[in-house]
PALUMZA-476986 format. One record per residue (C-alpha): residue number from 1; residue in three letters; y, z, x. Coordinates in nm, 2 decimals, padded with zeros to 4 digits, always signed. Layout:
BEGIN
[r NUM,"Ala",[Y,Z,X]]
...
***
This chain:
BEGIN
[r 1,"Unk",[-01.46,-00.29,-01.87]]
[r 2,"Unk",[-01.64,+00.04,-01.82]]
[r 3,"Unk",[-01.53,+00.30,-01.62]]
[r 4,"Unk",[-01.59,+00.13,-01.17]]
[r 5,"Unk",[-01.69,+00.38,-00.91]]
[r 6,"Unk",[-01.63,+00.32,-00.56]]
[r 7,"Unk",[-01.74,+00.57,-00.27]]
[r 8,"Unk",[-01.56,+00.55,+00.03]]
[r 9,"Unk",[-01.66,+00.66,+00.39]]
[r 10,"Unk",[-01.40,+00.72,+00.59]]
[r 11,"Unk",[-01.62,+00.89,+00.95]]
[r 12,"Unk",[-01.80,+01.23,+00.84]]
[r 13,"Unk",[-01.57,+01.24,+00.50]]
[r 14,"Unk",[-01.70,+01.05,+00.14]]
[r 15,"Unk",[-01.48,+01.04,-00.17]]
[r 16,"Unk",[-01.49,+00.81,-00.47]]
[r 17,"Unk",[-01.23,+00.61,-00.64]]
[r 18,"Unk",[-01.25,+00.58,-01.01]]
[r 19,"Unk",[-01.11,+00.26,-01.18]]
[r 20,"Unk",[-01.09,+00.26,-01.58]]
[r 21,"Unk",[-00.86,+00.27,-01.81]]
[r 22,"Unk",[-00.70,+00.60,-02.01]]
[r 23,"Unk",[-00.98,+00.79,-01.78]]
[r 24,"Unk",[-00.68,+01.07,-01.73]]
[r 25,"Unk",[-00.88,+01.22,-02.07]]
[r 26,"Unk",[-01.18,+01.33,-01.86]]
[r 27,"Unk",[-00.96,+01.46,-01.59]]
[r 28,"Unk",[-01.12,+01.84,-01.61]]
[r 29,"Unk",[-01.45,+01.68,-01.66]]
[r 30,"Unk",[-01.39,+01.43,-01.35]]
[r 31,"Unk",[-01.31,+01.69,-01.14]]
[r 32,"Unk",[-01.64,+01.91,-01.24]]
[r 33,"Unk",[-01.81,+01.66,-01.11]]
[r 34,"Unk",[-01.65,+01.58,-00.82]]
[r 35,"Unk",[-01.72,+01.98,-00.76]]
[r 36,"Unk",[-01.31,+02.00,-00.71]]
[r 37,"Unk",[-01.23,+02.39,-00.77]]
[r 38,"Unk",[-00.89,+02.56,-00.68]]
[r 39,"Unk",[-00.69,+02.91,-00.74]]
[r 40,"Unk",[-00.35,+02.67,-00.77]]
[r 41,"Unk",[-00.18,+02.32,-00.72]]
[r 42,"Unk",[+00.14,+02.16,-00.66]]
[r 43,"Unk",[+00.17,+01.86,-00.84]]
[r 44,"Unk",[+00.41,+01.59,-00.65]]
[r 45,"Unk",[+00.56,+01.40,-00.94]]
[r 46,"Unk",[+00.71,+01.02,-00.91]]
[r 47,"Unk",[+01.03,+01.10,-01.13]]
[r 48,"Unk",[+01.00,+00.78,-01.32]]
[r 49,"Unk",[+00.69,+00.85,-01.47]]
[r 50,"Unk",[+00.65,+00.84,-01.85]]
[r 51,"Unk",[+00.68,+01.24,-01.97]]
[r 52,"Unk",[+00.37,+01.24,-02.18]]
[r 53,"Unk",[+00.17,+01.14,-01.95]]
[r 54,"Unk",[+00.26,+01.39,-01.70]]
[r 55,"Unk",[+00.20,+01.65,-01.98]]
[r 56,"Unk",[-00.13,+01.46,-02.04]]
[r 57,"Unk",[-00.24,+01.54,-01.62]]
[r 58,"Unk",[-00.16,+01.89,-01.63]]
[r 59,"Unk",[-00.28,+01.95,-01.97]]
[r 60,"Unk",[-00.58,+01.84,-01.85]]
[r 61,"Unk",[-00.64,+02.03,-01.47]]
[r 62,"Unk",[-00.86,+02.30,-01.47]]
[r 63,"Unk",[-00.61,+02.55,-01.31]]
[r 64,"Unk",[-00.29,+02.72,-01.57]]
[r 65,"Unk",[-00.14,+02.74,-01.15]]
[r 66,"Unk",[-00.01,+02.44,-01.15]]
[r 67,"Unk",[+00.32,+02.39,-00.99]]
[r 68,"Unk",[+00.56,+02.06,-01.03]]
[r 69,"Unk",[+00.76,+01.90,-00.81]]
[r 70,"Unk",[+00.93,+01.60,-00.94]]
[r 71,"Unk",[+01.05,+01.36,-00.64]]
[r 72,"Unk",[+01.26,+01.05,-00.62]]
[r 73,"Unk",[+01.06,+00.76,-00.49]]
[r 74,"Unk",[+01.21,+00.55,-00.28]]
[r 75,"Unk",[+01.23,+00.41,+00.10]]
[r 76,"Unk",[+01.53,+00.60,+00.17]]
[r 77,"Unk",[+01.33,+00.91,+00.04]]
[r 78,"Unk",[+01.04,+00.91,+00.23]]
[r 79,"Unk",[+01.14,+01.09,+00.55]]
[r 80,"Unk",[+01.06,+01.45,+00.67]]
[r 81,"Unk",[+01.36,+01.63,+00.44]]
[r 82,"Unk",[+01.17,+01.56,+00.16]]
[r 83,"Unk",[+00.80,+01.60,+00.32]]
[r 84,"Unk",[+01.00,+01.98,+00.43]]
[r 85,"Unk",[+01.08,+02.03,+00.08]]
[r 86,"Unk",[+00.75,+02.00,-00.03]]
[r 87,"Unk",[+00.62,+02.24,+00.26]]
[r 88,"Unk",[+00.85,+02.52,+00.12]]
[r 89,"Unk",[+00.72,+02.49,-00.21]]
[r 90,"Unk",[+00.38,+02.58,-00.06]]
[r 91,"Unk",[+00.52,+02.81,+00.15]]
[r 92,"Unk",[+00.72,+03.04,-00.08]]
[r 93,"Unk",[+00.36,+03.01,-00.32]]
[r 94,"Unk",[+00.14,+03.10,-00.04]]
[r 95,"Unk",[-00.10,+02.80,-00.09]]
[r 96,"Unk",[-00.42,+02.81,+00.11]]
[r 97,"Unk",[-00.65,+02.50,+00.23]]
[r 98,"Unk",[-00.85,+02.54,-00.06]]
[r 99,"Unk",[-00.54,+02.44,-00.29]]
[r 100,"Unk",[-00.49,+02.12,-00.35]]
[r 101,"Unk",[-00.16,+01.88,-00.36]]
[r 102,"Unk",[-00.19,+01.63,-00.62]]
[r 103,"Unk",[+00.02,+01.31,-00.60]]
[r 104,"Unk",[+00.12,+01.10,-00.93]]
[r 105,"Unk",[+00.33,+00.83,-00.83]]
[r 106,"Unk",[+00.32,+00.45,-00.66]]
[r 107,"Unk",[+00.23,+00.48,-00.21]]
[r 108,"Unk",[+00.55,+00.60,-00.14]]
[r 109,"Unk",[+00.44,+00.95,-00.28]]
[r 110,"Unk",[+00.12,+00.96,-00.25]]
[r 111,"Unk",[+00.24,+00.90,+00.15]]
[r 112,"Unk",[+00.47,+01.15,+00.14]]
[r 113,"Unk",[+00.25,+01.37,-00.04]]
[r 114,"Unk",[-00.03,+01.29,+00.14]]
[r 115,"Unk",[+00.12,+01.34,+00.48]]
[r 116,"Unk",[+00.27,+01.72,+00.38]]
[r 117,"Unk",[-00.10,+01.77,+00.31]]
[r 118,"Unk",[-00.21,+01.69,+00.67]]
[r 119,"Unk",[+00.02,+01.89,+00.81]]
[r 120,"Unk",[+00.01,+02.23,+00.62]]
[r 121,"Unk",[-00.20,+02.51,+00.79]]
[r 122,"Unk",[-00.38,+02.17,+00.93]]
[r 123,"Unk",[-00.50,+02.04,+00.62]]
[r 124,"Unk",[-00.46,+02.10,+00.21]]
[r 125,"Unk",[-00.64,+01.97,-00.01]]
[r 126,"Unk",[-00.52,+01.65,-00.15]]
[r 127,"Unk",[-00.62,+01.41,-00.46]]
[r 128,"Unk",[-00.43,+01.07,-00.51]]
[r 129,"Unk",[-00.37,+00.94,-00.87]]
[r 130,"Unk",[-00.22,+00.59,-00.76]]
[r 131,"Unk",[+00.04,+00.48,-01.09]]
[r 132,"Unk",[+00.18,+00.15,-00.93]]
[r 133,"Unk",[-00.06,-00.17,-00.90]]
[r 134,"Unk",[+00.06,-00.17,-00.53]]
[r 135,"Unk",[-00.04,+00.16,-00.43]]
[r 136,"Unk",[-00.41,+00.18,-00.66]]
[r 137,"Unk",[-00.51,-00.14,-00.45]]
[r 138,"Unk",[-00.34,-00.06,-00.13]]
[r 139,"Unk",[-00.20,+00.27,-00.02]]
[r 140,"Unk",[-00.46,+00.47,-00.22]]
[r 141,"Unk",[-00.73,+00.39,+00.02]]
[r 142,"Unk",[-00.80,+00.46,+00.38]]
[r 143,"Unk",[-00.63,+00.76,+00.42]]
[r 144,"Unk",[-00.28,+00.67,+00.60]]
[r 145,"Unk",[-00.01,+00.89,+00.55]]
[r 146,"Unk",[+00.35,+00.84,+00.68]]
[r 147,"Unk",[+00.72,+00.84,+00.69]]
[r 148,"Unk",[+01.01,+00.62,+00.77]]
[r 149,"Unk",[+01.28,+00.70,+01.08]]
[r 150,"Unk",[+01.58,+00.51,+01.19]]
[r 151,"Unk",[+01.38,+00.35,+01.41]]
[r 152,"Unk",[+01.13,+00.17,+01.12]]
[r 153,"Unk",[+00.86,+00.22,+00.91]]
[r 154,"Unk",[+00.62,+00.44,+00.86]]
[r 155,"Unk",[+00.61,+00.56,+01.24]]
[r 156,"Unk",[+00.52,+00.88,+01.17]]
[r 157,"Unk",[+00.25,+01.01,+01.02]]
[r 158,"Unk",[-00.12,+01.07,+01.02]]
[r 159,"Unk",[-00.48,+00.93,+00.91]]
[r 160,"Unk",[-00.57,+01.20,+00.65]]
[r 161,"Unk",[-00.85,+01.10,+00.38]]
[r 162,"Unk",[-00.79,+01.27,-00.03]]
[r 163,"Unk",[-01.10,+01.44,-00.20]]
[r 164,"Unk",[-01.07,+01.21,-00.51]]
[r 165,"Unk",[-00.91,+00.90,-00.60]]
[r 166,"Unk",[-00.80,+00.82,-00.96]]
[r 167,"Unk",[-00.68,+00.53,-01.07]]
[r 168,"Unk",[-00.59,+00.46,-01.46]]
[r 169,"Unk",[-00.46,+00.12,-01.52]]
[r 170,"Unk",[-00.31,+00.27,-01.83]]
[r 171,"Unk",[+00.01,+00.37,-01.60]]
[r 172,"Unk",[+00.04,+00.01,-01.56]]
[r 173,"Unk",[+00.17,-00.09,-01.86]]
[r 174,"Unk",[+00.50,+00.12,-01.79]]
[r 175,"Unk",[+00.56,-00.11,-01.50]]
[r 176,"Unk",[+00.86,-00.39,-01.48]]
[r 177,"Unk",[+00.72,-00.72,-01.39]]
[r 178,"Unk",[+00.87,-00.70,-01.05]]
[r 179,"Unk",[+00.69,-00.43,-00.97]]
[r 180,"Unk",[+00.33,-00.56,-01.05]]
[r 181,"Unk",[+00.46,-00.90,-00.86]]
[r 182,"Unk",[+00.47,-00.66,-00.56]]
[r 183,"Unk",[+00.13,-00.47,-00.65]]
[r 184,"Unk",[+00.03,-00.84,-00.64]]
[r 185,"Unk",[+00.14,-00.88,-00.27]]
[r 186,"Unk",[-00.15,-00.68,-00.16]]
[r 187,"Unk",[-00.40,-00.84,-00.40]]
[r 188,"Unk",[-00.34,-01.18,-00.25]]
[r 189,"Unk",[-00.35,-01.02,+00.11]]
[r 190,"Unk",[-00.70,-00.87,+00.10]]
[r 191,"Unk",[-00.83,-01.25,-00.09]]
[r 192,"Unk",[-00.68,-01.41,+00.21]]
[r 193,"Unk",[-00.84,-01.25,+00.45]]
[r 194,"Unk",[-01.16,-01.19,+00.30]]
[r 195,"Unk",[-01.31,-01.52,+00.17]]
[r 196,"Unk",[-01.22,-01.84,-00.03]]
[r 197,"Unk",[-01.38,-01.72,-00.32]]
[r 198,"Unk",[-01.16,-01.44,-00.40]]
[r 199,"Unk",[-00.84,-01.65,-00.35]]
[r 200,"Unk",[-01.01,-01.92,-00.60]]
[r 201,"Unk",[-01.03,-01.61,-00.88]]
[r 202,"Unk",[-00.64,-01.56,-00.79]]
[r 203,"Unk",[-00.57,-01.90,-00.82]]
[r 204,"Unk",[-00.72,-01.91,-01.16]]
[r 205,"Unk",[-00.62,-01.60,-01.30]]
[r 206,"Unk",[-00.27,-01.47,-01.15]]
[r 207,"Unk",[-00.11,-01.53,-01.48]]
[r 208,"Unk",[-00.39,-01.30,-01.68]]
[r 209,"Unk",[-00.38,-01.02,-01.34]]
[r 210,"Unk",[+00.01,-01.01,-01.36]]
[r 211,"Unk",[+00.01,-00.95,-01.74]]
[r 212,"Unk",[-00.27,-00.69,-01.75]]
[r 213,"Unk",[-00.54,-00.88,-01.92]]
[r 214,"Unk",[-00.87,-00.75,-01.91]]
[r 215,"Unk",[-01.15,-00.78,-01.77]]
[r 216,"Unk",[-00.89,-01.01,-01.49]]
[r 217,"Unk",[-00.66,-00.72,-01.38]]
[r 218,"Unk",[-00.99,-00.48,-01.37]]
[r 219,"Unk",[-01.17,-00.71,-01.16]]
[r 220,"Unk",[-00.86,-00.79,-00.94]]
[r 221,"Unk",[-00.83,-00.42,-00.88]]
[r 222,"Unk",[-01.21,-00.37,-00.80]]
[r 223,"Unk",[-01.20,-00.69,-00.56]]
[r 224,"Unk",[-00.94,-00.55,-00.36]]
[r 225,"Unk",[-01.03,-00.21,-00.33]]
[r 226,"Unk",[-01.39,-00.33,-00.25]]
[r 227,"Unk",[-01.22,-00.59,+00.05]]
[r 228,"Unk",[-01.03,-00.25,+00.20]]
[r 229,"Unk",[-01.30,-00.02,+00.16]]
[r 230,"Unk",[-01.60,-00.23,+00.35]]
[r 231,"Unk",[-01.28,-00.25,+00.62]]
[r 232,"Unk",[-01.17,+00.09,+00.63]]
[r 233,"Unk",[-01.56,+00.20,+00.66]]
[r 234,"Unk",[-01.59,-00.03,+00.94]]
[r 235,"Unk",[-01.30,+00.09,+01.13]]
[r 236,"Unk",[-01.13,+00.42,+00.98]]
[r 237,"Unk",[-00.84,+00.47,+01.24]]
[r 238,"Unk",[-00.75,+00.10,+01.28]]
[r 239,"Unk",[-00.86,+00.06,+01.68]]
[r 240,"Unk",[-00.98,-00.28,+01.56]]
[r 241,"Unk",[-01.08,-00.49,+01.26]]
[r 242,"Unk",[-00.86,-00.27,+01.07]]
[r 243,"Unk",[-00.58,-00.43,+01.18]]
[r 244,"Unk",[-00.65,-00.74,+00.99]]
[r 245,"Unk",[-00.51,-00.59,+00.66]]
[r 246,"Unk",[-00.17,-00.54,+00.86]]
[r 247,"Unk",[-00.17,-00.99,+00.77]]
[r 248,"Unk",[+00.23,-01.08,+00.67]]
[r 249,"Unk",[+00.31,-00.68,+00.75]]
[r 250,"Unk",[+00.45,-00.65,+01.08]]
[r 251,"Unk",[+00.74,-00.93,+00.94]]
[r 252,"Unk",[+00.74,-00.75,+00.62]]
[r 253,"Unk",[+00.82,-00.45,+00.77]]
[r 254,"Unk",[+01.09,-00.58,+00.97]]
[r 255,"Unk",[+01.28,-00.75,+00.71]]
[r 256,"Unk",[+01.25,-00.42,+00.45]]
[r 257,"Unk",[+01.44,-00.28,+00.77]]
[r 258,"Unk",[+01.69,-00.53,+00.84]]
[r 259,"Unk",[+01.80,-00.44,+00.48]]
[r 260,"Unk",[+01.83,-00.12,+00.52]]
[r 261,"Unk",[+01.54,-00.09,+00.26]]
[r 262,"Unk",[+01.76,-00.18,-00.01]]
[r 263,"Unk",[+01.69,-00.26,-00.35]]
[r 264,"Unk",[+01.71,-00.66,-00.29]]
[r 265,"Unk",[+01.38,-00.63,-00.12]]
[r 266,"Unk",[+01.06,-00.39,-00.26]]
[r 267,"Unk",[+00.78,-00.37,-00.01]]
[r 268,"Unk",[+00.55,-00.62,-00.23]]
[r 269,"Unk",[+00.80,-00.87,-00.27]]
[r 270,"Unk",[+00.84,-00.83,+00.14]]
[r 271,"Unk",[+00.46,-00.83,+00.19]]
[r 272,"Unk",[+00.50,-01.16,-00.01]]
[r 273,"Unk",[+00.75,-01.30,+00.19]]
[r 274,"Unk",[+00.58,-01.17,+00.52]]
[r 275,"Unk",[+00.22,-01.34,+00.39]]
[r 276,"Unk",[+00.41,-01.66,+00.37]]
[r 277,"Unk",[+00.61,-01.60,+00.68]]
[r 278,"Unk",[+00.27,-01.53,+00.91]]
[r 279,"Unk",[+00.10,-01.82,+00.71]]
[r 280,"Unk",[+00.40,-02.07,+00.81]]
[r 281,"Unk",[+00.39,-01.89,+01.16]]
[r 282,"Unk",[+00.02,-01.99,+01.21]]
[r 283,"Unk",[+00.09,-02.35,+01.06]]
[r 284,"Unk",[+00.37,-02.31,+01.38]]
[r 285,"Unk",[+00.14,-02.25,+01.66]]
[r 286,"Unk",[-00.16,-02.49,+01.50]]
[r 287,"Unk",[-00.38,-02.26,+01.42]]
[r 288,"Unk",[-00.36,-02.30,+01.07]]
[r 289,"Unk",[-00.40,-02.67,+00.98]]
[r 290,"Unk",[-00.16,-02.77,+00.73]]
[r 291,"Unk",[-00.39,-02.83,+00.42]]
[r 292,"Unk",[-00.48,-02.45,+00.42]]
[r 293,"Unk",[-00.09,-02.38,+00.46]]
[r 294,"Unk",[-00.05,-02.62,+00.14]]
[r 295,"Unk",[-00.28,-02.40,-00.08]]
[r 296,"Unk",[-00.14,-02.11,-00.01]]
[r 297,"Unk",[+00.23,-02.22,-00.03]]
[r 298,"Unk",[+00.12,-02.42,-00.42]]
[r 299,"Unk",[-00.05,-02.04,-00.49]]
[r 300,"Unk",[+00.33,-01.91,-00.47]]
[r 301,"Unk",[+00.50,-02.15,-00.66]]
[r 302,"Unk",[+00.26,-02.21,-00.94]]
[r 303,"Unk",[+00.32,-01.87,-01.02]]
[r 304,"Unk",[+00.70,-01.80,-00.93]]
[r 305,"Unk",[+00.62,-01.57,-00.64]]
[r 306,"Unk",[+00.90,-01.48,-00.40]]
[r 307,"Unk",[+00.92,-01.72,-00.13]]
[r 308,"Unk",[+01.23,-01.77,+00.06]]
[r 309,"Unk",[+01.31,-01.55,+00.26]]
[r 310,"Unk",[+01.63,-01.72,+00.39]]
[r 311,"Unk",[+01.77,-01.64,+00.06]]
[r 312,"Unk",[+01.80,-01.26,+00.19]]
[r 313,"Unk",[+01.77,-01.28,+00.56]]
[r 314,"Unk",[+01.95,-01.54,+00.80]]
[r 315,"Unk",[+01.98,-01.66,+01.13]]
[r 316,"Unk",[+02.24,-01.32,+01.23]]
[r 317,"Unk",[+02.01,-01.13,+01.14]]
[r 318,"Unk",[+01.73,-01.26,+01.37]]
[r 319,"Unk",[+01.82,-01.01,+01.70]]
[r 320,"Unk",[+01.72,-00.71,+01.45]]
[r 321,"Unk",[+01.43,-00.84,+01.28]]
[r 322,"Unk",[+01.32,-00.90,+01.66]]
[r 323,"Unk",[+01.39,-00.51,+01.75]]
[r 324,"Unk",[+01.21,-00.39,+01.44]]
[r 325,"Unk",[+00.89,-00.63,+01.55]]
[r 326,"Unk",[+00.89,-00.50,+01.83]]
[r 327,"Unk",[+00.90,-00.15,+01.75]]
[r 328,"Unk",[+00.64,-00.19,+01.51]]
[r 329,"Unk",[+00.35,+00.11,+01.56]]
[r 330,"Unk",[-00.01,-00.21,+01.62]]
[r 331,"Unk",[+00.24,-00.28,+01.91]]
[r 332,"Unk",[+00.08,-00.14,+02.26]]
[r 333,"Unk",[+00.25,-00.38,+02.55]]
[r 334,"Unk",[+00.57,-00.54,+02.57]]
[r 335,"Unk",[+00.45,-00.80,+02.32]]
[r 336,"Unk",[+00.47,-00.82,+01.94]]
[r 337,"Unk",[+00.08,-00.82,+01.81]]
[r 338,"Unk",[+00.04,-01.04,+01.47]]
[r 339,"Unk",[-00.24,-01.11,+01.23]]
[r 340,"Unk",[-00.26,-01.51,+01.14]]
[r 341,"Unk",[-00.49,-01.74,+00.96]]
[r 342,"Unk",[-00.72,-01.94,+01.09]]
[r 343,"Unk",[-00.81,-02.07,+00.75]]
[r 344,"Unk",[-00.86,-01.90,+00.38]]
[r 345,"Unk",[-01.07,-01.60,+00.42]]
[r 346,"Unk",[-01.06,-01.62,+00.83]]
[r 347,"Unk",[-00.77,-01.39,+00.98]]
[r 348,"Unk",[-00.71,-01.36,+01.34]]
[r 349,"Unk",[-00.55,-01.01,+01.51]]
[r 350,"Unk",[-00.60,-01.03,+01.87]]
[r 351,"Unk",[-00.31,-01.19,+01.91]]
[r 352,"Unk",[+00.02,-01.12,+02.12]]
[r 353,"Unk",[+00.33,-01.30,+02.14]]
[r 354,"Unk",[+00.64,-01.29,+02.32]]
[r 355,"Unk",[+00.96,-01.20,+02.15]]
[r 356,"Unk",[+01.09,-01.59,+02.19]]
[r 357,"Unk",[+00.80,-01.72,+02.10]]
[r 358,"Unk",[+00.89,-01.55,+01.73]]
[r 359,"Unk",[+01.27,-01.59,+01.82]]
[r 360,"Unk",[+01.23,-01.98,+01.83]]
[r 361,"Unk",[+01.04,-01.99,+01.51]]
[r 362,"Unk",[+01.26,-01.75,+01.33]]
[r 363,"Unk",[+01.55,-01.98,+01.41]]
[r 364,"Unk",[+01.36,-02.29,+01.29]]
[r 365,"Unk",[+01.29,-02.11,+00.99]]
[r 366,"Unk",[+01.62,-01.98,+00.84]]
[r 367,"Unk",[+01.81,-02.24,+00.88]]
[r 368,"Unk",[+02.13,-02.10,+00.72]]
***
């Protein structure tokens, strides 16, 4: 499949996302045409990416300034010591808002990269080259940046849009299986709540996406990107429709921190468990019927997608999952707001429950 363009409109800003494979060869030429010019760049390095293509990036930026900062991805991680770590990089180099930060690594650096952006002299420069499956169909797009803090997830940080989105599906074939399983999450979220049809394609061809075939993992990347794009264009800073791609997130954020983000639990696999979790909860208050809830729950197993989450969580644990709910940043009242189904391709989010409304499900559903 030939190189896929996508512009996004996020208010008065426009960028593009490029989709393709091995396009990290026309890097300098990319940029040209993107009209990207800088005196120098820091770029924010996801340490477990392959050496040679690192080499390959900077080999291939049209500044020799180019600065490297190689950072430890994880949950833990992202959190303002190392967001201040990058700022005294900049700092010490005297960067000005016409350099650029460039982030190569999965959404938990491009977040954290993204969000130092934001906040230096009001606003770097900032280009995103998503490497994970997660993060070049999720976190690349829309423009949300963001930390953790002991009080939960990603409840600080700002709406701040890149200059240029890049995304080479040849850092793909680096990745463990687990971790396209989670970049999977998010595919399957934006089919349910877009239309049938795209869940049909997944239902078909999650065997072809999750080992890379093409054209199927091109097109699954395209499809997705194109549901959050005509989303994020409709509603940039999530006041309303926007809040539909939060769907299995508000309990997928609560059991990432019930675990203290450990490694038993990635964010895909909890996105996973919270699709399946918000899909049982609107099976709960019947306003999914159970047919709908059946094809969903078949999608999971046919292909060995995680699916119990009472194998990690359990009834103890309920009080917490509770607080983290309730702390969660769509939250504006006393009650917990939730995206449901209706049916394939029809989600719900204005929606509000009370905390033993979820307290009396929760208990139903981890039995242990």
């Amino acid at each position: 499949m030939s190189l896929i363009k996508l512009k996004i409109k996020a208010g008065a800003q426009e960028y593009p996302i490029l989709i393709g494979n091995n396009i990290l060869n026309k890097l300098k030429k990319i940029m040209k045409e993107n009209v990207i010019y800088y005196n120098q760049s820091l770029v924010v390095v996801d340490e477990n990416i392959p050496k040679k293509l690192i080499k390959k990036i900077l080999n291939s930026l049209p500044s020799k300034k180019n600065s490297i900062y190689h950072f430890k991805a994880n949950e833990k991680n992202k959190n303002q010591k190392s967001v201040d770590n990058i700022l005294d990089i900049l700092q010490k180099k005297n960067f000005n808002r016409n350099d650029y930060i460039i982030s190569v690594g999965g959404g938990i650096t491009g977040d954290v990269s993204g969000f130092a952006a934001s906040i230096f002299k009001r606003g770097l420069k900032f280009i995103n080259i998503p490497t994970t499956l997660l993060s070049q169909v999720d976190s690349s797009i829309g423009g949300k940046t963001g930390i953790n803090s002991k009080y939960g997830k990603n409840l600080i940080g700002a709406f701040y849009q890149p200059s240029l989105v890049i995304s080479d599906i040849n850092f793909l074939n680096s990745l463990p299986k687990r971790e396209l399983i989670c970049g999977y999450g998010e595919i399957l979220k934006h089919a349910l709540i877009s239309d049938k049809k795209n869940f049909t394609f997944l239902d078909k061809n999650a065997f072809n996406i999750l080992n890379l075939k093409s054209p199927f993992i091109e097109k699954a990347i395209f499809q997705s990107c194109l549901v959050k794009k005509k989303v994020v264009e409709i509603d940039s800073k999530e006041m309303g429709v926007r809040k539909i791609l939060n769907f299995g997130h508000t309990f997928a954020h609560a059991f990432e921190a019930t675990l203290g983000f450990s490694k038993k639990l990635n964010h895909g696999e909890a996105v996973i468990l919270g699709i399946k979790t918000a899909t049982k909860f609107s099976l709960f208050k019947k306003i999914l019927d159970i047919k709908e809830f059946k094809i969903i729950e078949n999608h999971l197993n046919k292909f060995d997608l995680p699916r119990n989450i009472n194998k990690l969580i359990t009834r103890k644990n309920i009080s917490k999952i509770l607080s983290f709910m309730k702390k969660d940043k769509k939250n504006n009242t006393n009650k917990i707001n939730l995206v449901l189904l209706k049916k394939i391709g029809t989600p719900t989010y204005k929606l509000q429950f009370n905390e033993e409304d979820i307290n009396k499900f929760l208990l139903k559903e981890l039995v242990k």
